[in-house]
Structures are given as structure tokens and as C-alpha cells.
FIFIPA-167785 format. One line per field, with one value per residue (C-alpha): residue number from 1; residue in one letter; y, z, x. Coordinates in Angstrom, 1 decimal. Layout:
BEGIN
num: (NUM  ...)
residu: (A  ...)
Y: (Y  ...)
Z: (Z  ...)
X: (X  ...)
end
This chain:
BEGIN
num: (1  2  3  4  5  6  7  8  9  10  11  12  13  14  15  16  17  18  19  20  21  22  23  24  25  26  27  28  29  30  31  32  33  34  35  36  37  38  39  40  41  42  43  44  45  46  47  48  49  50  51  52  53  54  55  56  57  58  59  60  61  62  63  64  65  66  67  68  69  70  71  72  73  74  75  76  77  78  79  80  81  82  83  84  85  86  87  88  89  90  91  92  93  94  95  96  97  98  99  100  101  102  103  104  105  106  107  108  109  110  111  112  113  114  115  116  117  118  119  120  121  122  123  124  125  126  127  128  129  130  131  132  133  134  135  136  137  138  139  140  141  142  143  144  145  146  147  148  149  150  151  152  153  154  155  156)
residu: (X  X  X  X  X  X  X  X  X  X  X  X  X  X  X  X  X  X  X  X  X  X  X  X  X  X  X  X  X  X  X  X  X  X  X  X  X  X  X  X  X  X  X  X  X  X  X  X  X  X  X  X  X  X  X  X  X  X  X  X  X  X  X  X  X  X  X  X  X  X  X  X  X  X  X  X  X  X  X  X  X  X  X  X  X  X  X  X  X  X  X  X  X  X  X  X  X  X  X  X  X  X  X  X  X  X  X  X  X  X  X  X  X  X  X  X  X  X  X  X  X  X  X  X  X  X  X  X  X  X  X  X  X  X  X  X  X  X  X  X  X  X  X  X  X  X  X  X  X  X  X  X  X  X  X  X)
Y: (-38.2  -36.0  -33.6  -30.4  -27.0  -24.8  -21.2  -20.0  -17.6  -18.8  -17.6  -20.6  -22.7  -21.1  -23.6  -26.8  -24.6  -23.7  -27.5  -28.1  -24.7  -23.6  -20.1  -18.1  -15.5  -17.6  -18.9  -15.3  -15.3  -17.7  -18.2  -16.1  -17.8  -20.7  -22.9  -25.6  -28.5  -29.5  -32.8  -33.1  -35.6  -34.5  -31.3  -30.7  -30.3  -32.7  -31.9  -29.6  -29.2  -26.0  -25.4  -22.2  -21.7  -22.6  -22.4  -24.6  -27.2  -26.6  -26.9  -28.6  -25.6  -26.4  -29.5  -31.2  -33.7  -33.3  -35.4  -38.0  -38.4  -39.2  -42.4  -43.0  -42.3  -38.8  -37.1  -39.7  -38.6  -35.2  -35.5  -37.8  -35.2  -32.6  -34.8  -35.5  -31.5  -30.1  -33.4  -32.1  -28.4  -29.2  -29.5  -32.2  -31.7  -31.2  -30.1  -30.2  -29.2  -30.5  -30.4  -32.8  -34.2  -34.8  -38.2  -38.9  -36.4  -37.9  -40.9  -40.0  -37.9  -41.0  -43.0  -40.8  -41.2  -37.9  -38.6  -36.3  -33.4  -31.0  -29.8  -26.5  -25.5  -23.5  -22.7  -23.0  -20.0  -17.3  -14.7  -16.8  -17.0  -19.9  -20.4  -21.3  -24.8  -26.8  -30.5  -33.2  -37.0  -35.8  -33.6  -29.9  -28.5  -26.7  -28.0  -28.5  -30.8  -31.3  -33.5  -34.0  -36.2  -35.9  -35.6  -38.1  -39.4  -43.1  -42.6  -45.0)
Z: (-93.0  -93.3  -90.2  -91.2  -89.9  -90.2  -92.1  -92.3  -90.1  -86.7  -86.4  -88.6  -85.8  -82.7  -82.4  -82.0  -79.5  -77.6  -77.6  -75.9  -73.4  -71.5  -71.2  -74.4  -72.8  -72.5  -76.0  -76.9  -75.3  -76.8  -79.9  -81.5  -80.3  -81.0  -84.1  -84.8  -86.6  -87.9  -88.7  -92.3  -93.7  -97.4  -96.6  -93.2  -90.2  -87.7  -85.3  -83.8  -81.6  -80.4  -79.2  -77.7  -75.9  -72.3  -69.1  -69.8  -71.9  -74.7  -74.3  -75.7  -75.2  -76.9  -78.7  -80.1  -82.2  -83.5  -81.4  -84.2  -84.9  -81.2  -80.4  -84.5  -83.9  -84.8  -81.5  -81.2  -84.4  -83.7  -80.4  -81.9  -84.9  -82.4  -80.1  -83.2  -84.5  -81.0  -80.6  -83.7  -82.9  -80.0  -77.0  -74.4  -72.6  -73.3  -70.6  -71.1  -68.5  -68.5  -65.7  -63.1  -63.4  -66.9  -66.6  -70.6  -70.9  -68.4  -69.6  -72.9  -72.2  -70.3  -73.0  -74.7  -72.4  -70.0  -66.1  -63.5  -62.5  -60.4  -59.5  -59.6  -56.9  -57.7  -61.5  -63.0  -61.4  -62.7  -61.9  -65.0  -67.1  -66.6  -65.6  -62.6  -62.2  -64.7  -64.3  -66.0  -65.6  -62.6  -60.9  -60.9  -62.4  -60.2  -60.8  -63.5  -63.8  -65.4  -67.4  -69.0  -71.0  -72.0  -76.0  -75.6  -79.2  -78.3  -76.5  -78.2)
X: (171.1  173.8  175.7  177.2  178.1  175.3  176.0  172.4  170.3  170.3  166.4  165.6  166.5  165.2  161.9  164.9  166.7  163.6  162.7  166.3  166.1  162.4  163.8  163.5  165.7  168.0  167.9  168.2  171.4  173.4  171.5  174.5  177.5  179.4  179.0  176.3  176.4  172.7  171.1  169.3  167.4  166.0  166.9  165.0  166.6  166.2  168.5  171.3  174.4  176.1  179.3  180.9  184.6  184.0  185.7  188.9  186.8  184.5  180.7  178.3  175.9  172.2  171.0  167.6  166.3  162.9  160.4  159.6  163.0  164.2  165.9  167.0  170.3  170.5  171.7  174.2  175.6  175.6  177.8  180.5  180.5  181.1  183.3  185.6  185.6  186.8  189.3  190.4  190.7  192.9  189.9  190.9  187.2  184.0  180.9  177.3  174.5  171.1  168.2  168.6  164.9  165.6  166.6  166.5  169.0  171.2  170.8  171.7  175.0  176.2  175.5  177.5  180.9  179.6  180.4  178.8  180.7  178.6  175.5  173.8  171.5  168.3  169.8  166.6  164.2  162.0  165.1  167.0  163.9  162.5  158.7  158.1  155.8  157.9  157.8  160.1  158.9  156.9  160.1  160.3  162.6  165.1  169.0  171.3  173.6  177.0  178.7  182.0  184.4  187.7  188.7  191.6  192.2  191.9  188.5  185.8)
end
């Protein structure tokens, strides 16, 4: 597998971003920014990461692994790629949001040295594009949650 910086039409990878993000207007509205690092094995994606300039930390803004490939390692790699880029460029911390009933996601971004920061009231509603009725592990889907971790140089 290898992880590199992606320089190719975004388009190509709007199916992994709307398997990260249930809101295709949303997608639409950040497909464009940041930089993403992509996944590929044999030449096929399996993965990406975006990050975009945030509010005082740098954010870890859209990411998906292909559903076969879950649990092989490859998201893991993707953060620490990402972690060690932004350390790199000067970022001390780093955010990500995810739904609160997605409790894979949280318990992947902890894995990953995230803490809880906040949450988000009612972020996830038909007025931000999302469809209403959406259920995660049996809980709607109404608040976001996020994460951080700092970009100290001797974090493991």
C-alpha cells in the first residue's frame, strides 16, 4: 500500500467522500479544498484523508476506507501520514468531527490519540443536507462530535 498526496480530479473520489459524509451538499462543499492524501493498493484507491486550514488547528475534514478494506490498517496509516505532514508544516493541533452515534468512528479517532472536545447540538438536519431518518448502530443521527490532538513532536 502506498499513501500519497493526491493531484488528480477530485470527482474521481467523490463515491469515498460520500461514504464518509451522508450529505452530498455538503460533499459538494468542500470537495475543492484542502489537500488529500489517498491510499492505493495496485493502483486503486482504498482510502482518503482531507485536510483544510481550520479555526486555530488544522482539520481533518473527510476520510474513508473502502468497506472491504476496513480494519487492515489503512485509515491508521492515513492519519499518522497526515499527523506527521501538518506536525511538519508547523500545526500544533488537529480537529476532526464525526456523528455522535457513530461509535466506530469514535472509537477509531481515539485510537488514534483524539480526546473529546465538544458537542454539536442538532448539526446533522435536513436544513444542512442531511436526510432526515438516518440511523447509525440503531441511533439517529442528530450531533457531531469533536475531537482533537495536539501535533507535539514527541507524541507516539
Amino acid at each position: 500500500m502506498v499513501i500519497r498526496w493526491w493531484d488528480g480530479d477530485r470527482e474521481v473520489l467523490r463515491g469515498l467522500f460520500l461514504e464518509a459524509d451522508d450529505s452530498a451538499a455538503e460533499v459538494d462543499r468542500y470537495l475543492g479544498s484542502g489537500d488529500i492524501l489517498v491510499a492505493e493498493d495496485n493502483g486503486l484507491v482504498v482510502g482518503h484523508l482531507q485536510v483544510v486550514d481550520g479555526d486555530g488547528a488544522v482539520e481533518l475534514k473527510s476520510m474513508a476506507v473502502l468497506a472491504e478494506r476496513r480494519g487492515t490498517g489503512v485509515g491508521r496509516a492515513l492519519v499518522e501520514a497526515a499527523v506527521e505532514h501538518c506536525r511538519r508544516g508547523g500545526a500544533s493541533r488537529m480537529v476532526v468531527s464525526t456523528a455522535t452515534a457513530d461509535v466506530g468512528n469514535l472509537r477509531f479517532y481515539q485510537r488514534q490519540g483524539f480526546r473529546m472536545l465538544r458537542v454539536e447540538r442538532d448539526a446533522f438536519t435536513s436544513a444542512s443536507g442531511y436526510p432526515d431518518g438516518i440511523v447509525i448502530d440503531g441511533i439517529p443521527l442528530r450531533d457531531r462530535i469533536w475531537l482533537d490532538r495536539e501535533l507535539v513532536a514527541d507524541e507516539s
